[in-house]
Each structure stands twice: as C-alpha cells, then as structure tokens.
C-alpha positions as CSV (number, residue, x, y, z in Angstrom):
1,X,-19.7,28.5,29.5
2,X,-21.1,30.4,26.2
3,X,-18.7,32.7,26.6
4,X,-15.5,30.3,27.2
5,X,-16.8,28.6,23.9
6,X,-17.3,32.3,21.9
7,X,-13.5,32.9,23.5
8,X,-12.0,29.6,21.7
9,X,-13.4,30.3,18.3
10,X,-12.6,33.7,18.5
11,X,-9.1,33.0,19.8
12,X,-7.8,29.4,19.2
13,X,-7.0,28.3,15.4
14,X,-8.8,25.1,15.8
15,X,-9.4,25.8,12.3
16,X,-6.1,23.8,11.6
17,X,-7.3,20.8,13.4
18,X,-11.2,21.0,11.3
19,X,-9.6,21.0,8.3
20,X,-8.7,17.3,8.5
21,X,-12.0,16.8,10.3
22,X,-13.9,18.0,7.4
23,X,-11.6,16.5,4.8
24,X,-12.5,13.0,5.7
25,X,-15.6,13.3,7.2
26,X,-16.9,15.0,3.5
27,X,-14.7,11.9,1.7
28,X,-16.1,9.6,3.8
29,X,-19.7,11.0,3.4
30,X,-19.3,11.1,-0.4
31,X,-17.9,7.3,-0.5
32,X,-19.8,6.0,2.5
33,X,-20.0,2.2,1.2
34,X,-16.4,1.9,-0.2
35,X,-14.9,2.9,3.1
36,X,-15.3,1.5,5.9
37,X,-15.8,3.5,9.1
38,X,-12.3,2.1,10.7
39,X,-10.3,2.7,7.5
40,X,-11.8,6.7,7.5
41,X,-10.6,7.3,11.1
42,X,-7.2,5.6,10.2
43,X,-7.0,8.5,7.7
44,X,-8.0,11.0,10.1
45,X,-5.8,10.2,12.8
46,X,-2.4,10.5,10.0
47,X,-3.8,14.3,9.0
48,X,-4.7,14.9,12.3
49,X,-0.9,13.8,13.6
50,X,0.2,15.2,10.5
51,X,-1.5,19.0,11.3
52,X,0.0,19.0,15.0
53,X,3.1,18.0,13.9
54,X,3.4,20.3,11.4
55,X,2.1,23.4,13.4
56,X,4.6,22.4,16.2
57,X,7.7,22.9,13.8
58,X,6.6,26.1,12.6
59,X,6.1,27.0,16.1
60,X,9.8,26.1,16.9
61,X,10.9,29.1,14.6
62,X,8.6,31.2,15.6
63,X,7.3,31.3,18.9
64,X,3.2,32.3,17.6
65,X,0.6,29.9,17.7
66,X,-1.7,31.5,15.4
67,X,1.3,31.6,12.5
68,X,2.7,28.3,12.9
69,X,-1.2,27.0,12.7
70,X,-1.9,29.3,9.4
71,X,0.9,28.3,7.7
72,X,0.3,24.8,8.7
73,X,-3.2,24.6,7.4
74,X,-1.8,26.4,4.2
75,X,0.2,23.0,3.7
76,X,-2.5,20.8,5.0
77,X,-4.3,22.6,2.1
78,X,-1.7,22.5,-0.5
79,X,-2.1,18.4,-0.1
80,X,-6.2,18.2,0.3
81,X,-6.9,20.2,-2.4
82,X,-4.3,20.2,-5.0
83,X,-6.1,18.1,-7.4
84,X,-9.7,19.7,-7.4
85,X,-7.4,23.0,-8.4
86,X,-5.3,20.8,-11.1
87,X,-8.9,19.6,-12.2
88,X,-9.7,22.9,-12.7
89,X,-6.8,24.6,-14.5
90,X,-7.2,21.3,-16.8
91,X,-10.5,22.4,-18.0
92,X,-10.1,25.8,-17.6
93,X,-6.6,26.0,-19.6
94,X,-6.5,22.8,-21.7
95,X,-3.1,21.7,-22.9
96,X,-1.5,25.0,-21.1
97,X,1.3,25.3,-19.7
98,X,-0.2,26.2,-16.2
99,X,-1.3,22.8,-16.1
100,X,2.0,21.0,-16.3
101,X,4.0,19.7,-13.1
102,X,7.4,21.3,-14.3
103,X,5.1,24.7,-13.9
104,X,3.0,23.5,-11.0
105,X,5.5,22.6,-8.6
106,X,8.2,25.1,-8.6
107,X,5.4,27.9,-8.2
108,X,3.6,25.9,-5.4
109,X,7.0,26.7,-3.9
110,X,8.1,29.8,-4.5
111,X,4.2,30.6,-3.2
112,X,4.8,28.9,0.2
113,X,8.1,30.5,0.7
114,X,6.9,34.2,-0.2
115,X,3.8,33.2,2.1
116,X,6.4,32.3,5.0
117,X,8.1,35.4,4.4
118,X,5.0,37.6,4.8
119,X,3.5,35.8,7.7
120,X,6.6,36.3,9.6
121,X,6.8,40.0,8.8
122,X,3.0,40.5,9.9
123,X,2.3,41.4,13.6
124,X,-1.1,41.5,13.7
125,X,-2.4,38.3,15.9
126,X,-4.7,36.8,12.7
127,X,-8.1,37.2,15.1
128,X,-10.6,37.8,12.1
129,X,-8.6,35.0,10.5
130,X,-8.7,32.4,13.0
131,X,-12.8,33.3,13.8
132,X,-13.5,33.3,10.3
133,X,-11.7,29.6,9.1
134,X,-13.3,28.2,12.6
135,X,-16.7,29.3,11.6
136,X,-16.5,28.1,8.0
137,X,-15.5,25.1,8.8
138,X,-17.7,24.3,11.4
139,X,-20.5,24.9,9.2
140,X,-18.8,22.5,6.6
141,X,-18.3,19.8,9.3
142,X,-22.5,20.0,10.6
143,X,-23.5,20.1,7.1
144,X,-21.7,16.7,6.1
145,X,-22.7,15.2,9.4
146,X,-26.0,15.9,8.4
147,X,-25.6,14.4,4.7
148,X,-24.8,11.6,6.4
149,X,-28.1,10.6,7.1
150,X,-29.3,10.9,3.6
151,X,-29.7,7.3,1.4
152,X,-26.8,6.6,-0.5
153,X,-27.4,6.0,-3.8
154,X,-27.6,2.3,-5.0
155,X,-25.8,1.4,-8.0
156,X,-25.8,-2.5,-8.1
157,X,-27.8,-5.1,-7.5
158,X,-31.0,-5.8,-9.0
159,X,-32.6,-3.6,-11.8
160,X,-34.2,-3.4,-15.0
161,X,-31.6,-4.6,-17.0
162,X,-30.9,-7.6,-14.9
163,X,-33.2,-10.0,-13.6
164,X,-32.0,-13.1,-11.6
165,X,-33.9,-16.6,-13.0
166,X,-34.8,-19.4,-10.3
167,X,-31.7,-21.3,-8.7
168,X,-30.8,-24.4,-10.3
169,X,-30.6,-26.9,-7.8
170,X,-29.8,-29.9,-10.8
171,X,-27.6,-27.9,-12.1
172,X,-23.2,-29.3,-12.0
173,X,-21.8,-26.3,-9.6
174,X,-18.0,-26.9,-10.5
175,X,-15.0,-24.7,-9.5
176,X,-14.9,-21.5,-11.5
177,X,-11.6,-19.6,-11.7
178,X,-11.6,-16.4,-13.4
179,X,-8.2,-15.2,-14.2
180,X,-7.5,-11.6,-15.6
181,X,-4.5,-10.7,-17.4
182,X,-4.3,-7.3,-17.2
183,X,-3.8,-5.0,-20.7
184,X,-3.5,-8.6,-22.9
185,X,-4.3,-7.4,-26.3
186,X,-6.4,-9.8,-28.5
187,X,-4.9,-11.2,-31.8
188,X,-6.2,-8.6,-34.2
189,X,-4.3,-5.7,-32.3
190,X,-1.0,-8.5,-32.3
191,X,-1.2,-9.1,-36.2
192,X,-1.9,-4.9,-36.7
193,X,0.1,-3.6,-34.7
194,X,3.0,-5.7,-33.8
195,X,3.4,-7.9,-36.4
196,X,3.4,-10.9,-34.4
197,X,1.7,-14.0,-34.3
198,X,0.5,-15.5,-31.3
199,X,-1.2,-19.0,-32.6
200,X,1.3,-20.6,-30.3
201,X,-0.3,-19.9,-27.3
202,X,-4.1,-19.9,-28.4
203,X,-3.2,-23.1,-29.9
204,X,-1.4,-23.9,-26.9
205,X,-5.0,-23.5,-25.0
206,X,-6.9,-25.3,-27.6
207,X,-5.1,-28.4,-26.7
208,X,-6.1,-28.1,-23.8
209,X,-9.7,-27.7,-24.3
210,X,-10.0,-24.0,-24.6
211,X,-12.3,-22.1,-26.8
212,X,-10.3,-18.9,-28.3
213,X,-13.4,-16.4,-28.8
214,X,-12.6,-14.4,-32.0
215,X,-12.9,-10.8,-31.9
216,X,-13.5,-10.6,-28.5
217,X,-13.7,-7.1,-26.6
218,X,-13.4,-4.8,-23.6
219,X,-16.6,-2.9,-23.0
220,X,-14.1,0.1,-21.5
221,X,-10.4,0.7,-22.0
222,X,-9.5,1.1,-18.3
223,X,-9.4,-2.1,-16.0
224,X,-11.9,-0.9,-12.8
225,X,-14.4,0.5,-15.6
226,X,-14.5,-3.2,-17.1
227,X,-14.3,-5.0,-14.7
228,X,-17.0,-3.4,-12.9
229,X,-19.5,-3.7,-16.0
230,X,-18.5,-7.3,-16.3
231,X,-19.0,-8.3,-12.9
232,X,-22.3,-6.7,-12.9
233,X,-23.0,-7.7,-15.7
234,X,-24.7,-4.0,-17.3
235,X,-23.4,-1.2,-18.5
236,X,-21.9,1.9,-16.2
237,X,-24.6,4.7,-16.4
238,X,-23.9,8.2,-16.5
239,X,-20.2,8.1,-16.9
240,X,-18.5,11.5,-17.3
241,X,-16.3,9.8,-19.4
242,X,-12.9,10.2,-18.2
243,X,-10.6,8.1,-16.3
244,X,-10.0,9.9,-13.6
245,X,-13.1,11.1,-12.5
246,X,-13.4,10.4,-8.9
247,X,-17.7,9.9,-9.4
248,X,-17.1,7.3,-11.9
249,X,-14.7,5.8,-9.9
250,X,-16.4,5.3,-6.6
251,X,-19.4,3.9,-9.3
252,X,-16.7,1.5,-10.1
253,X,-15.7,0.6,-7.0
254,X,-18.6,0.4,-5.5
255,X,-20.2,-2.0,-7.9
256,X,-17.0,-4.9,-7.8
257,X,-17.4,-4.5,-4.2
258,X,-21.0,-5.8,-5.0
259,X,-21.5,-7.4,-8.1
260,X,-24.4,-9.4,-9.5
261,X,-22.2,-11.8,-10.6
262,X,-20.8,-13.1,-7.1
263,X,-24.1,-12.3,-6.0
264,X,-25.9,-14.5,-7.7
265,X,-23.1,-17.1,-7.6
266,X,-23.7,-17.1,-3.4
267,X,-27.2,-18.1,-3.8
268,X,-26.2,-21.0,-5.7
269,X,-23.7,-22.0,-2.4
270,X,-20.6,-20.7,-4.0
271,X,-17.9,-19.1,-2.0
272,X,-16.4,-16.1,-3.1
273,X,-11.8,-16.2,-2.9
274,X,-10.3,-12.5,-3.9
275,X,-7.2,-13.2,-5.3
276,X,-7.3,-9.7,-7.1
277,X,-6.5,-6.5,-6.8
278,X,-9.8,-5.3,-5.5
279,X,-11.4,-4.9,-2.5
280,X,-14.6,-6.6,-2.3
281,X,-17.1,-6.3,0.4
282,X,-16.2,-8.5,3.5
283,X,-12.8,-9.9,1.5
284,X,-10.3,-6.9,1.3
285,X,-7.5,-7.8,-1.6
286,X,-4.5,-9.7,-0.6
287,X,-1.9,-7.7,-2.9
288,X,0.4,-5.6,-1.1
289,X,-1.0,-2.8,0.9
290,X,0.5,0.6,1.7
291,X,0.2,2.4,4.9
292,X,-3.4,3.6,4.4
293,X,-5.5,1.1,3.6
294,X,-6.9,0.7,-0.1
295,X,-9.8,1.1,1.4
296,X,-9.1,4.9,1.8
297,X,-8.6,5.3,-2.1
298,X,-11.4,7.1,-3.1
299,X,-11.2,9.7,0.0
300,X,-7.5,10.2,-1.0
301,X,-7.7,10.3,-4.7
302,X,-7.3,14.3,-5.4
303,X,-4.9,15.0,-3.1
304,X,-1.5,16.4,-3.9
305,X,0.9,13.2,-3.0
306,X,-1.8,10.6,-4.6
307,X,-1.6,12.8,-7.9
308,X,2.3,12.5,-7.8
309,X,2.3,9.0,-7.2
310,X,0.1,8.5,-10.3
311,X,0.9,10.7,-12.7
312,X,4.7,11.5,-12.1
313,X,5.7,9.3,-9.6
314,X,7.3,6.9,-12.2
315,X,10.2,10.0,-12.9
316,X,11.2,9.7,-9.0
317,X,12.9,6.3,-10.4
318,X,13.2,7.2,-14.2
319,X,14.6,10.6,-13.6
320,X,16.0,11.3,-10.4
321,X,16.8,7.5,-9.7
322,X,15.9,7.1,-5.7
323,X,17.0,4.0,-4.6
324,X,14.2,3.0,-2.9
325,X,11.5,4.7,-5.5
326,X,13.3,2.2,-7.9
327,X,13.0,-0.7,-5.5
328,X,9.8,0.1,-5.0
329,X,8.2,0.1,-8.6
330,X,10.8,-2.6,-9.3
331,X,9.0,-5.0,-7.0
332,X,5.5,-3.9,-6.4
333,X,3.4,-5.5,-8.5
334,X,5.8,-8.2,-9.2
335,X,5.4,-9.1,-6.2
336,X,1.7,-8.9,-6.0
337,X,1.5,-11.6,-9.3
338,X,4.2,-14.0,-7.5
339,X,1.9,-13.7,-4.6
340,X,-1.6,-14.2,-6.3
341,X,-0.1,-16.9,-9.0
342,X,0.8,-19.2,-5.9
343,X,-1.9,-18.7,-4.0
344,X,-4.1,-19.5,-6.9
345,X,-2.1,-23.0,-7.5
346,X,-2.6,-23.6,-3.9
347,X,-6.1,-23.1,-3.7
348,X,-6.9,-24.8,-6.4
349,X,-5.4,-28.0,-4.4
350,X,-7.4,-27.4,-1.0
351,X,-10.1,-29.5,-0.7
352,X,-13.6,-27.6,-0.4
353,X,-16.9,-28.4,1.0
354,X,-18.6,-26.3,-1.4
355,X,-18.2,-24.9,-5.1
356,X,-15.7,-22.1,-5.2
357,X,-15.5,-19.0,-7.5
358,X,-11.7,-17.5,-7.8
359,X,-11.0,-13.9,-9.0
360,X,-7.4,-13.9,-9.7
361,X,-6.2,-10.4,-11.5
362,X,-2.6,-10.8,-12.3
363,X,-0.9,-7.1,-13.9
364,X,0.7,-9.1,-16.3
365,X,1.2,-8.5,-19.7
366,X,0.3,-5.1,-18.5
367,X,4.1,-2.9,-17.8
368,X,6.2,-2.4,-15.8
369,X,7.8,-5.3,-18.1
370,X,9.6,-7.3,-15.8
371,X,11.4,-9.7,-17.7
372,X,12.8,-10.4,-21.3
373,X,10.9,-13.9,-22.9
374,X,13.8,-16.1,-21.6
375,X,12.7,-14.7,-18.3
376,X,15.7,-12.6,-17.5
377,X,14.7,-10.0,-15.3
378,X,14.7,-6.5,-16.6
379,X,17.2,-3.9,-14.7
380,X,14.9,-1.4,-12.6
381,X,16.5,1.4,-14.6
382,X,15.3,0.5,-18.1
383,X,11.4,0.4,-16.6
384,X,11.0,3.5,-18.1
385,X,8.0,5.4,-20.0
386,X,9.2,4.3,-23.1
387,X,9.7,0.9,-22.1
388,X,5.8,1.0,-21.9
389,X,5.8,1.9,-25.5
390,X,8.3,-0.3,-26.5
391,X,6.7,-2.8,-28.9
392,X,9.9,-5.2,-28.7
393,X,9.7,-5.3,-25.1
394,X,6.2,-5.7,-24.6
395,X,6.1,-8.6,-27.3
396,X,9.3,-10.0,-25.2
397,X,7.4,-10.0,-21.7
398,X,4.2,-11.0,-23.5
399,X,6.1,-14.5,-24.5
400,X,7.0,-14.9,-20.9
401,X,3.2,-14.1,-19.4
402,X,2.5,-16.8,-21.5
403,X,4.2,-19.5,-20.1
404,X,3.0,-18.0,-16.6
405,X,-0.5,-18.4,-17.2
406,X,-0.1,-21.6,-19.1
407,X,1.8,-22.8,-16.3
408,X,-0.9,-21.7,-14.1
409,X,-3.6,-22.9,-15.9
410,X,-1.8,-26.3,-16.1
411,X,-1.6,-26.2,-11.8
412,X,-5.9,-25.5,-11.7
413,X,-6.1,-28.4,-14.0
414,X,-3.6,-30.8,-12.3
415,X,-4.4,-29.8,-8.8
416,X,-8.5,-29.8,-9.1
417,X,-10.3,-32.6,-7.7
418,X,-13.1,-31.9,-10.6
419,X,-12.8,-30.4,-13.6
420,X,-13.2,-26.8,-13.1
421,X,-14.7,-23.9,-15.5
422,X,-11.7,-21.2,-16.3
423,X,-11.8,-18.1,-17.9
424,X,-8.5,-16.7,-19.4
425,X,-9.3,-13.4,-20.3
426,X,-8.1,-9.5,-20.4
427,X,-10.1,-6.7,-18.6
428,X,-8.7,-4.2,-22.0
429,X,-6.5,-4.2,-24.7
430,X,-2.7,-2.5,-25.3
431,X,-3.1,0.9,-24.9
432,X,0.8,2.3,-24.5
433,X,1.1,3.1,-28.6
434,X,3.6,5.5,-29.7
435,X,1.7,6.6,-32.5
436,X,-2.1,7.1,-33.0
437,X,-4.0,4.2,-34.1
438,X,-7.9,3.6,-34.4
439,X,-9.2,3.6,-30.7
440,X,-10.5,-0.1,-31.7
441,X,-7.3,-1.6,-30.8
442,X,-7.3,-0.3,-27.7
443,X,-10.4,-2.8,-27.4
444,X,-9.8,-6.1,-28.2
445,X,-8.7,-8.4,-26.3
446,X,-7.8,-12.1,-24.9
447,X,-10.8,-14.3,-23.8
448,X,-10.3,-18.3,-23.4
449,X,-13.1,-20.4,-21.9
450,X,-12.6,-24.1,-20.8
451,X,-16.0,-25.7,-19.9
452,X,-15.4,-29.5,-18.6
453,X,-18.5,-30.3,-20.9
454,X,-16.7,-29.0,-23.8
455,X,-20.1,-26.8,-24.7
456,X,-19.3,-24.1,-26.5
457,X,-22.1,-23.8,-28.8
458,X,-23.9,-20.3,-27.3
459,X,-20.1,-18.2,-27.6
460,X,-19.9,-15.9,-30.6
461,X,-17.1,-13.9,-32.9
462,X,-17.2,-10.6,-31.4
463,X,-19.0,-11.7,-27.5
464,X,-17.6,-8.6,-25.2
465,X,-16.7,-8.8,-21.7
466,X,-20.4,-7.6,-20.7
467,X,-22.1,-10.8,-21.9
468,X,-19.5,-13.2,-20.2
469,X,-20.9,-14.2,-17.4
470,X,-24.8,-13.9,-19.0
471,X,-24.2,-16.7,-21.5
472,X,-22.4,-18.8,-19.0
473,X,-25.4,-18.6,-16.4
474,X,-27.6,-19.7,-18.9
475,X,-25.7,-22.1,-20.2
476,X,-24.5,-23.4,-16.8
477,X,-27.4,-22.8,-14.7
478,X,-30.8,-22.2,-17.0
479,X,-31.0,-18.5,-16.1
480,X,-32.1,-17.7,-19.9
481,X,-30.9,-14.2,-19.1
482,X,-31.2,-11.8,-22.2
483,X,-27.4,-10.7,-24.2
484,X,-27.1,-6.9,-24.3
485,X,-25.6,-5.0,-27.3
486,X,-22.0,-5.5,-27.9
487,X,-20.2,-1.9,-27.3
488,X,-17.6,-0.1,-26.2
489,X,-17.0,3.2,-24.8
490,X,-13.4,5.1,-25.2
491,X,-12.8,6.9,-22.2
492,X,-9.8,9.9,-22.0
493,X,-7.1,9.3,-19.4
C-alpha cells in the first residue's frame, strides 16, 4: 500500500489538482467567517473542473499526461496568483512601467507561448517535477488544515470603545430605514467644485421634515470602509491604508456582516431587511449575483480575472466595445437600484409584527451615469472613464437621483403605517475629479434625518458618519453612549 502511495506522488501530477485544493482551502482559512463553507466548495469544484478541463485539451495535442498537467497548472497559476505578483511589482517598481496592463498582458503571453514551445520540445518525463509540486503542496494543504483549528480573530462586537446601555423597554421602536446613496457629495464640495447649488433638494427634504446636517462627513473615502465603521459604530483598527488591501477588506466585511448596530437593534425586537449590496450574516444581498457567489469575494480578490474585471474591465466596453461587456455594465447596477428602490417601497407597505430596520444602498449618484436630469437614458457607449469625471454629467444624473430618492422617500412616508425614522445619507463624497483638489472634498457628504418627533436638538455642524447611529441610540433609546472624535482617514486606491 506504502509503496502504491510513494508510486503516485512520485509518478502522477496530482499536483495540478492540489493547486486548486490549496488555493481555496488557504482562502477559505484566511476568511473563515465571510465565507461560508458551501460557497468555498462551490469555488473549488469551478477550479477543480476548470484544471481537468484544461489538462484534457493540452492532452489532445499532445498525447503526455505529465505536459498537458504542467502547462495546465502554469495557467491555473497565472489566474491564482496574478495579483500577489502585481502587488508586488507595485511596490517594488512604483509607477513603472512593469506594472502597467498594456506591459503585463502581452508578456504574460508571449511567456506561455515560449513555455509551450519548450515543454513540447522537452522529452524528459518531468519525474523530479511532478514529486517535487506534489510534495510542496501537500505540505501547504496539512498546514492550512491545521490553521483551521486556530481562533479566528474577532473584530466586532463588544469592546472598549463600545458598551451597549440597558434595553429600553418604554422606549417608541418605529420603522427605521436607512438609505445610502452611494458617492453623494455634500453641499460644500457642490458650491467648490461644481458650481452648483443644490438648496432645491435639501429644501425639498426640509419640507418634509428633514434635518440637513451641515458639514457632514465620511469617516473613509471608500464605501465598505464607511460603512463598516458606521455600522459598528468605531473606528477600523490597524488599516494598512489602501483600498485594496485584501486584510482590510475582509476587516470590512467581516464587521457589516456583524455590526453592533443591527446587533443591538435585535435585542430591542427589531428585524434586520438587506436591501443593500452586502452580504450580512444569515441575509445574503438581493442585488444581482454572478456565478460565484459574493460570498466567495474575498477568496477570489487577487486573482487574475477579478483584477481585470476591476481595474480594466470597463475598456472591454469602452475600448474594444463587446456587445455583451457593454450590456453588461450598461445594466448591472441599474438594475440592482430598480430592484432595491421597489422593493424598499413595497416593504415599507407590508404590515409587520415587529419594528423593522431597512438597509437600502442604492449606487446612485455614484457612475456609471445612467441618465441625463430629464431622465433620458445615457447610450452604453458614452459610459466611459471620463464620463466619471465629467462634472456636467455627474451634476445632470445627480438632478435625476434626486427625484429618485425624493420619490422614494415620499413611498416610506405614504406607505408606513407609523411614522418611521429615515436616514438619507452618503457612505463618501465625489471622488472622480479631473484635477487635484484638497482630499477634504473627497469627505463630505449628504446626511438627512427625519425623526417623527421632530428632535433634533443633539445633531451638530460637522457630526461624521461614526457618530450616527450613537446619538440616535441615545436619543431614541437612553443608551447615553459616549461621541468619538470626528475624523477621517484618506485611504490610496
């Protein structure tokens, strides 16, 4: 039997099978309580498909196992590990040219086709090859397995900073409806900026009760950063401080999938409705999903096509105008608003046994910029990168978000049984400027309050997102919670 086994290793390249194996079981490891155990082996079982399938082509022009599975795990390769090396060259080579895709790409190419070339000239059977990639990643598989047994860290929840008061069983519990508009700038970065002046809408929202808080801010400049703080209502500790770093992110996700806010709001009978575009824990978003679950994000974040997709994938329309690239963009997160405005209208005229909280995130005024202020829809053609810096058509589409979200605010009114609490607010400010301008624009941002009481009197010029949900409990629900320091933190893309 022991020497069957030595005979596989030695002989077999199950190496190209591991690979995948050890790609997702180390992802999954890493990111144990943002992805759930089904969603993990959904991912392995597309890698694992896709490493047979691959090695079988190869094979069909070749005729030797052990080449069409080394050249297949080179691909596999290529895709798992593409953007820990593009990391790397990054940091290594800031601002270089090695760095860029129009470098990147065509020499990713020309390497595989030399490598096919060379692996087809060699004869040699690729023994020490296929025993040493077996070994090494057999070792790499039984050491995650065993860091799977290790405590995960715990990020949210209860600690120093925040300390959850008595439950208020007096205390009014009405409907609370929080509605993000994503990337809606606040009136100071509006005047600056763009020259325009917005008073019709905030005045708009006054008549209906709203409370406009002046200066408001972001705590970040990216949405899951902010939103995640808010939620929780503390800062993010030890951020790296860049977008795209995959620690910071799973800290993100982690802590909206777990947030003292709805927390605390549960204890108080509340039921939590995710109308947004996150998943939270137990309530997975309702936005449009791709083949891999959302789920999988943080497992999939460095490889080769999830890099495209976010950092050039816009050109596949812009550029090279695919068809159904373009339809793609064109609808995707237009359709994810349609679908989350009307659900939010309709919820808000269901009849409910207890109170209800609704997260609603809408990626509107945010770009793409679907449609002009009469609401003629923009052609998928002209949803280009400089569209997103175009200050006319942002102002344009920012007119016609605003009848949206008056409109919708008008339906939660209309359709409530009681008066609810809303908040109309912006997870960041505009950040697609053409020129440089003071990173404090980048901050403010849109926050509008209706309380049925008409309170207002703990709310303050300046209040950022991190405080939001602090002075509410304790003007809601006698929590007497203290206010942190107002702050921000700029974080590079």
């Amino acid at each position: 039997m022991k020497a069957r086994l030595l005979h596989i290793i030695r002989s077999w390249p199950l190496y190209v099978l591991l690979l995948p194996v050890f790609f997702v079981l180390h992802g999954y490891r890493e990111n144990r309580e943002l992805v759930p155990v089904a969603a993990a082996l959904m991912v392995l079982y597309t890698y694992l498909a896709a490493a047979v399938l691959l090695t079988g082509i190869i094979w069909l022009f070749n005729r030797r196992l052990n080449k069409a599975a080394f050249l297949a795990f080179c691909l596999l390769s290529i895709q798992i590990f593409f953007g820990a090396f593009h990391d790397f060259l990054r940091t290594t080579f800031p601002g270089s040219f090695l760095t860029k895709y129009t470098f990147l790409l065509p020499a990713l190419l020309a390497g595989l086709v030399l490598l096919f070339i060379l692996v087809k000239r060699k004869r040699e059977p690729f023994s020490r090859s296929v025993l040493f990639l077996n070994i090494l990643f057999l070792i790499f598989i039984l050491t995650d397995t065993a860091g799977l047994y290790s405590t995960p860290a715990q990020v949210s929840g209860k600690t120093a900073v925040y300390r959850e008061g008595p439950v208020c069983d007096t205390c009014a519990k009405p409907d609370i409806y929080l509605i993000i508009a994503d990337g809606y700038p606040g009136r100071e970065t509006l005047d600056s900026c763009f020259r325009f002046d917005n008073s019709h809408f905030e005045n708009e929202l006054r008549n209906r009760g709203f409370y406009i808080v002046d200066s408001s801010r972001s705590n970040y400049n990216f949405t899951t950063y902010s939103l995640a703080s808010m939620l929780n209502m503390e800062y993010l500790p030890g951020l790296e401080g860049r977008y795209s770093s995959k620690k910071d992110l799973a800290l993100c996700y982690r802590t909206i999938s777990r947030n003292n806010t709805f927390r605390y709001l549960k204890s108080l009978g509340y039921s939590i409705h995710n109308l947004s575009i996150f998943d939270l824990e137990n309530d997975p978003s309702v936005t449009v999903p791709t083949f891999l679950p959302r789920k999988t994000e943080s497992i999939l974040s460095q490889t080769l096509t999830s890099r495209l997709e976010k950092e050039i994938g816009f050109h596949l329309a812009t550029t090279l105008k695919l068809p159904g690239i373009i339809k793609m963009l064109r609808t995707h997160n237009l359709k994810n608003n349609q679908k989350l405005l009307k659900k939010t209208a309709e919820l808000s005229a269901q009849n409910s046994k207890t109170p209800r909280f609704v997260y609603t995130h809408l990626i509107m005024p945010h770009h793409p910029y679907y449609f002009d202020s009469t609401g003629r829809a923009i052609t998928a053609d002209s949803l280009t990168d400089d569209q997103a810096m175009d200050p006319a058509a942002f102002i344009s589409y920012l007119k016609y978000s605003n009848r949206e979200l008056l409109g919708l605010v008008d339906s939660i009114r209309n359709n409530s049984p009681q008066p609810p609490v809303i908040f109309l607010m912006s997870d960041h400010g505009f950040r697609e400027f053409r020129e440089p301008v003071n990173h404090r624009f980048r901050f403010y941002t849109l926050n509008a309050i209706y309380y049925p009481d008409s309170n207002y009197s703990g709310l303050y010029k300046g209040m950022s997102n991190i405080n939001q949900f602090r002075l509410f409990f304790n003007s809601h629900f006698r929590q007497g919670l203290p206010l942190l320091k107002d702050s921000v933190s700029y974080l590079i893309d």
